[in-house]
C-alpha positions in Angstrom: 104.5 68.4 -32.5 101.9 71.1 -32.1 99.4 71.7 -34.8 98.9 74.6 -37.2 96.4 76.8 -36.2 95.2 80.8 -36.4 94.6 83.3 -34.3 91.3 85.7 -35.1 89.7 88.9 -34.0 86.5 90.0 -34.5 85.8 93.3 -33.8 82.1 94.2 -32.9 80.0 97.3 -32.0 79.5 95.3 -28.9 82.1 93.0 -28.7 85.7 91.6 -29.6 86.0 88.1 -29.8 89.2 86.4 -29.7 89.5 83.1 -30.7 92.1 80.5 -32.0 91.0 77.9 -34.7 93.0 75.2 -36.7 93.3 74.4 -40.3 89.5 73.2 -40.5 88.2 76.0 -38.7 87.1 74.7 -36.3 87.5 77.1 -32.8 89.6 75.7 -29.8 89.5 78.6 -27.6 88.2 82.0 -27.6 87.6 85.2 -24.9 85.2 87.7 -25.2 86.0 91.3 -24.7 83.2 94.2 -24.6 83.9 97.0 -26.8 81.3 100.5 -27.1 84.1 102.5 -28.6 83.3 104.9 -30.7 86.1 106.1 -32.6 89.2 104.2 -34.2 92.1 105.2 -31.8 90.1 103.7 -28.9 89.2 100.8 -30.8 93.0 100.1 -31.7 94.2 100.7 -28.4 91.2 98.1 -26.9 92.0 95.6 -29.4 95.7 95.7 -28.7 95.4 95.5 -25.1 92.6 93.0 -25.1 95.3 90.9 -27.8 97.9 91.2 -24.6 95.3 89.9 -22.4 94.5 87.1 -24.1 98.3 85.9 -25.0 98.5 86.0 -21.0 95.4 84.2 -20.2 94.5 82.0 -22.5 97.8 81.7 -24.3 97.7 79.3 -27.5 97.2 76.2 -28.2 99.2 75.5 -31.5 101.8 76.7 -33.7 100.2 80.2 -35.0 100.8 80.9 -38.3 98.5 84.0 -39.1 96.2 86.0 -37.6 92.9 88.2 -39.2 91.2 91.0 -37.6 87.7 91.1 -39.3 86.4 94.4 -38.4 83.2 97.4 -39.2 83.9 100.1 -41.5 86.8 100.3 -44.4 89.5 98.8 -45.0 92.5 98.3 -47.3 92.9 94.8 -47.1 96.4 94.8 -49.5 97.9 97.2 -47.8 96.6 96.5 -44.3 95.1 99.6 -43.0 91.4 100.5 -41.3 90.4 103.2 -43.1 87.1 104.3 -41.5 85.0 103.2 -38.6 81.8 104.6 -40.8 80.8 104.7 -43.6 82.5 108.8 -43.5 86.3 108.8 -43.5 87.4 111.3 -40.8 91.0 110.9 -40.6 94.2 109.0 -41.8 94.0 104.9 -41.7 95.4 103.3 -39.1 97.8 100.1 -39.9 96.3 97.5 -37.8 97.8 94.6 -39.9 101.8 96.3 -39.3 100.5 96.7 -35.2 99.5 93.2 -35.3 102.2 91.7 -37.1 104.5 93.9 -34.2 103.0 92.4 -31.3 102.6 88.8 -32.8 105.6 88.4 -35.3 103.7 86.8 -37.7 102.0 87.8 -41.1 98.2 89.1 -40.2 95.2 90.5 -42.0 92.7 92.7 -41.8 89.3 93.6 -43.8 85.7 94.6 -43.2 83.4 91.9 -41.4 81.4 91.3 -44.6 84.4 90.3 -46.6 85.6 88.4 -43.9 82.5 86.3 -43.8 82.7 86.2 -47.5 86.5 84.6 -47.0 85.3 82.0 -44.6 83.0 80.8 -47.2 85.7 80.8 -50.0 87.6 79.0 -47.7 86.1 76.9 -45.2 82.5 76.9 -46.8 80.4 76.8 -49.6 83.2 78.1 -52.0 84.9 74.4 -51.6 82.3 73.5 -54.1 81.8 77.0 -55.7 84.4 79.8 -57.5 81.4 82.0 -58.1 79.3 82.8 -55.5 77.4 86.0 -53.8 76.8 86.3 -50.1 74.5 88.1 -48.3 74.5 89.5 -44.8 70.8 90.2 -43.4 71.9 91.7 -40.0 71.6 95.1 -38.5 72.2 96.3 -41.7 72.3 94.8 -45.5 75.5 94.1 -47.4 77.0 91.5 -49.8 80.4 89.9 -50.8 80.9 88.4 -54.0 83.4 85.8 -55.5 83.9 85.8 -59.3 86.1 82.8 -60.7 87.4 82.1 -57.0 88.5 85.9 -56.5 86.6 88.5 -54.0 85.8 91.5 -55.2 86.9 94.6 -52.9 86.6 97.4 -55.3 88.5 100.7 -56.0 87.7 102.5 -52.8 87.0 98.7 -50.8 83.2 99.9 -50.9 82.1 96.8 -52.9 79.2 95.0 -51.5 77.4 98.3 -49.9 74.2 96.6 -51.6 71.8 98.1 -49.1 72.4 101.7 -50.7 70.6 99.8 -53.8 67.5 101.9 -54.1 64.7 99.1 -55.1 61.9 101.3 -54.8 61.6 104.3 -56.7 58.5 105.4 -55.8 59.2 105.7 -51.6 59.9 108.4 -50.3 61.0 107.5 -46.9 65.2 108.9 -46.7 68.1 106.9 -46.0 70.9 107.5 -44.2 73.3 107.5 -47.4 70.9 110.4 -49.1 68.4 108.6 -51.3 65.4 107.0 -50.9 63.7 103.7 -51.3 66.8 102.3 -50.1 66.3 98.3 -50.0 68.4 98.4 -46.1 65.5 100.6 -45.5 63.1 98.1 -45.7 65.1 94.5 -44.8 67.9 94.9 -42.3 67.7 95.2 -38.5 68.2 98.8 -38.8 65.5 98.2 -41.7 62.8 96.7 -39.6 63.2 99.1 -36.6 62.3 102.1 -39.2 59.7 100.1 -40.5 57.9 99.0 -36.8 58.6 102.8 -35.6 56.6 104.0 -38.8 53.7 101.9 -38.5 53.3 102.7 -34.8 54.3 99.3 -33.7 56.0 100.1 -30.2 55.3 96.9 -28.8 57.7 94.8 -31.2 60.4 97.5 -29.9 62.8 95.7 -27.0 64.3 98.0 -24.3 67.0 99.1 -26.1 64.5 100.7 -29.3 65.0 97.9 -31.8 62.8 95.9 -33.3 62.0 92.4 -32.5 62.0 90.6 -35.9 61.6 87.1 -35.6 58.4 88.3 -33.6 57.4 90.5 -36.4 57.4 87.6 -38.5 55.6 85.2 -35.8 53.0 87.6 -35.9 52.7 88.4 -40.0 52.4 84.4 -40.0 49.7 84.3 -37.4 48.3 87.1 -39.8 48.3 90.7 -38.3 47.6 92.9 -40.8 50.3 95.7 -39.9 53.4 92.6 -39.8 51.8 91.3 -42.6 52.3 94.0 -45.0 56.5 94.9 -43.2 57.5 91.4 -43.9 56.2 91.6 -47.4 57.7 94.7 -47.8 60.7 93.1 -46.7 60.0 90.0 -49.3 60.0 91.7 -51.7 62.7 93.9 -51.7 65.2 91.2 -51.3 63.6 89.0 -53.4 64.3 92.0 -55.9 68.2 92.5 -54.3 69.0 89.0 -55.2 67.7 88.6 -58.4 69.3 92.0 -59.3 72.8 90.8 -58.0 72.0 87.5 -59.5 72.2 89.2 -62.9 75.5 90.8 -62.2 77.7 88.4 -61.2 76.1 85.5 -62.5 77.1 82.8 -59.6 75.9 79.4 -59.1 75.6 79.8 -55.6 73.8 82.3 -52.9 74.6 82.5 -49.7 72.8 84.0 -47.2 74.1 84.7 -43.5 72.7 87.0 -40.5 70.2 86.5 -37.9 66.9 88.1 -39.6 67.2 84.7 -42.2 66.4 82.3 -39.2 62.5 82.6 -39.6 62.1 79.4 -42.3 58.3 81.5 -42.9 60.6 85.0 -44.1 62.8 82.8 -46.2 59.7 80.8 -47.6 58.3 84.5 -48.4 61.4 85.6 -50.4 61.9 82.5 -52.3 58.4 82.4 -53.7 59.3 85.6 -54.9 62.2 84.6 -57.0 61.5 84.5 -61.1 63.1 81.2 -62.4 63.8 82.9 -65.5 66.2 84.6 -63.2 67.6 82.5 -61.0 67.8 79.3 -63.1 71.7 79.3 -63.5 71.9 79.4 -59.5 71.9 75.4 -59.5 72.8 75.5 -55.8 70.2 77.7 -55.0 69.5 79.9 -52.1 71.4 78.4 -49.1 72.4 79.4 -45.6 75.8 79.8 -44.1 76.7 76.6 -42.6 79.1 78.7 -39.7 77.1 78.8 -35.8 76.3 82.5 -35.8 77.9 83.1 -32.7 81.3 82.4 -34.0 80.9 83.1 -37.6 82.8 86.4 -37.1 85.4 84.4 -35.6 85.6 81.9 -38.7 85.9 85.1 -40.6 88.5 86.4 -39.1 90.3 83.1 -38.8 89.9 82.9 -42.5 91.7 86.3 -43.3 94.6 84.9 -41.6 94.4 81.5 -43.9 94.3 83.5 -47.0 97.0 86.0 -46.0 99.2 82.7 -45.3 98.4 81.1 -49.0 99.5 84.6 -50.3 102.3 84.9 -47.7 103.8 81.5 -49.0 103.5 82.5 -53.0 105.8 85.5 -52.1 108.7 83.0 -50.7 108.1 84.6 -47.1 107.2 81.2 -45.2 110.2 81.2 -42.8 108.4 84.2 -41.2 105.2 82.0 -40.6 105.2 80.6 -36.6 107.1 82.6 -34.9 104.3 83.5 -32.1 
C-alpha cells in the first residue's frame, strides 16, 4: 500500500522547485525549474506547465493527498487566489489553488512564502513544542510570521508580517522603497546590506550581479574593518530592536529565525548581546534557528500548506476527495 505523501511548489524569483514529501516532511523527490518571470500570467502559465512536466517525469511516489504552492507577493490563502506579485496590486487575483486543484483533483493551497515557512514550523517544526511563536525571515528582504495560540495570523488585507516597513530609526534619512525612512529592511536584509555597501562605497563586497556579499561583510567587521564594522552594527541593532519590538506584541515563547544572512554565528552573537532581558525574559526557548536545510525549506513550506489544507479539508467532511492524483 503506498504511503501518504504531498506534493509542493515553491515558486522563486529564480526558481520553482517541485518536490514531493511524506507525512514527516521529509522530501523524496524534487525538480527544479528556472523561473525570471515577471508578471503573474507568465508565472501561472510556467508553473502549470512545469506541474505537467513533472507528473510526466518524475511522476509520484505515494498516494498524494494535497498539494501547496508557497509563492512571493499576496495572497488570499481562504479563498485560494494570488493576489499580487508585488507589493502593488495591478490587476484581478488569479485562483491558483481552483487551477491546481483542476489539474491534480485534489484539495491544494496556496499562500505567501513567509507564511509558508511559518506553516512548516507550526507543523513540522518548532511549533510541535510551541502555540506561540514569531518567525523571522532575514533574506533578500525582512519579514515575519507569527502564531498566537497555535493560529497564524494573515491579517485583513494578508499583509501581516511586512515587518521590514517597521521604521526603527527615526532619525535616518535614507528612503525606502515603501515611502518612509529609517526602514529596519533598509539596514538588515539582503536588499538591506546591498544599500548599505553601495553607500559606504564598498564596491568590492558587491558580486557580479550588484549584490552584496554578506557573510563577507561580516568576515571582515570581525577581522575589524572599520567601514563593516559600523554596517553590521547597524544591522545589530536594528534587529535586535525588531525582535524585541515584536517580542512585546505577540508575547511568544519562542523565536525563530530563518534566511541565509543568520548563518554568520559572529552576526547572531552581535544581535543577541543586544537583547534586554527585561524584554525577552518570557521567550524561554530563546532565539533559535529553523531546523529546515535551506535549500529545501521553501519546499517544506509549501509541503506544509498542503498538510494544513488536508487537516481543514477533513473537519469539513470532504475526505473522500483526498487521493485522487
Amino acid at each position: 500500500m503506498h504511503m501518504d505523501t504531498y506534493l509542493g511548489l515553491d515558486f522563486g524569483g529564480t526558481k520553482l522547485l517541485i518536490g514531493e514529501a511524506d507525512e514527516e516532511g521529509r522530501i523524496l523527490c524534487s525538480k527544479r525549474y528556472a523561473t525570471g518571470v515577471t508578471n503573474q500570467q507568465d508565472a501561472v502559465k510556467l508553473i502549470m506547465e512545469s506541474l505537467t512536466d513533472y507528473t510526466k517525469t518524475v511522476g509520484f511516489k505515494g498516494n498524494v493527498k494535497a498539494a501547496g504552492l508557497g509563492i512571493v507577493g499576496i495572497v488570499d490563502y481562504e479563498l485560494g487566489q494570488w493576489i499580487a506579485m508585488q507589493h502593488e496590486i495591478k490587476g484581478a487575483p488569479v485562483p491558483v489553488a481552483e487551477l491546481l486543484e483542476r489539474q491534480l483533483g485534489i484539495p491544494c493551497a496556496v499562500d505567501n512564502d513567509v507564511r509558508s515557512a511559518v506553516t512548516a514550523e507550526l507543523l513540522l517544526g518548532h511549533g510541535r513544542k510551541s502555540s506561540d511563536f514569531i518567525y523571522l525571515n532575514v533574506g533578500t528582504g525582512l519579514a515575519a510570521g507569527f502564531v498566537s495560540g497555535g493560529k497564524i495570523l494573515r491579517g485583513a488585507c494578508y499583509n501581516s508580517g511586512e515587518i521590514g516597513h517597521m521604521s526603527v530609526d527615526l532619525k535616518n534619512t535614507d528612503p525606502c522603497i515603501c515611502g518612509r525612512r529609517g526602514c529596519a529592511e533598509n539596514a538588515v536584509s539582503g536588499a538591506g546590506f546591498t544599500y548599505q555597501v553601495k553607500k559606504y562605497g564598498l564596491t568590492e563586497l558587491l558580486n557580479e550581479q550588484g549584490r552584496a556579499q554578506v557573510q563577507l561583510l561580516f568576515e571582515k567587521a570581525e577581522a575589524g574593518n572599520t567601514q563593516c564594522l559600523t554596517i553590521a552594527e547597524y544591522a545589530a541593532d536594528t534587529l535586535a530592536c525588531v525582535i524585541m519590538n515584536l517580542v512585546r506584541v505577540t508575547d511568544p515563547d519562542t523565536f525563530i529565525i530563518g534566511g541565509g544572512i543568520m548563518n554568520s554565528q559572529w552576526f547572531k552573537n552581535q544581535v543577541e548581546k543586544r537583547l534586554h532581558p527585561e524584554t525577552m525574559r518570557g521567550v524561554k526557548e530563546g532565539i533559535v534557528l529553523s531546523g529546515f536545510d535551506p535549500g529545501y525549506a521553501g519546499l517544506i513550506g509549501a509541503v506544509s500548506l498542503g498538510m494544513y489544507k488536508i487537516k481543514e479539508y477533513y473537519k469539513e467532511g470532504g475526505a473522500n476527495h483526498a487521493g485522487r492524483i
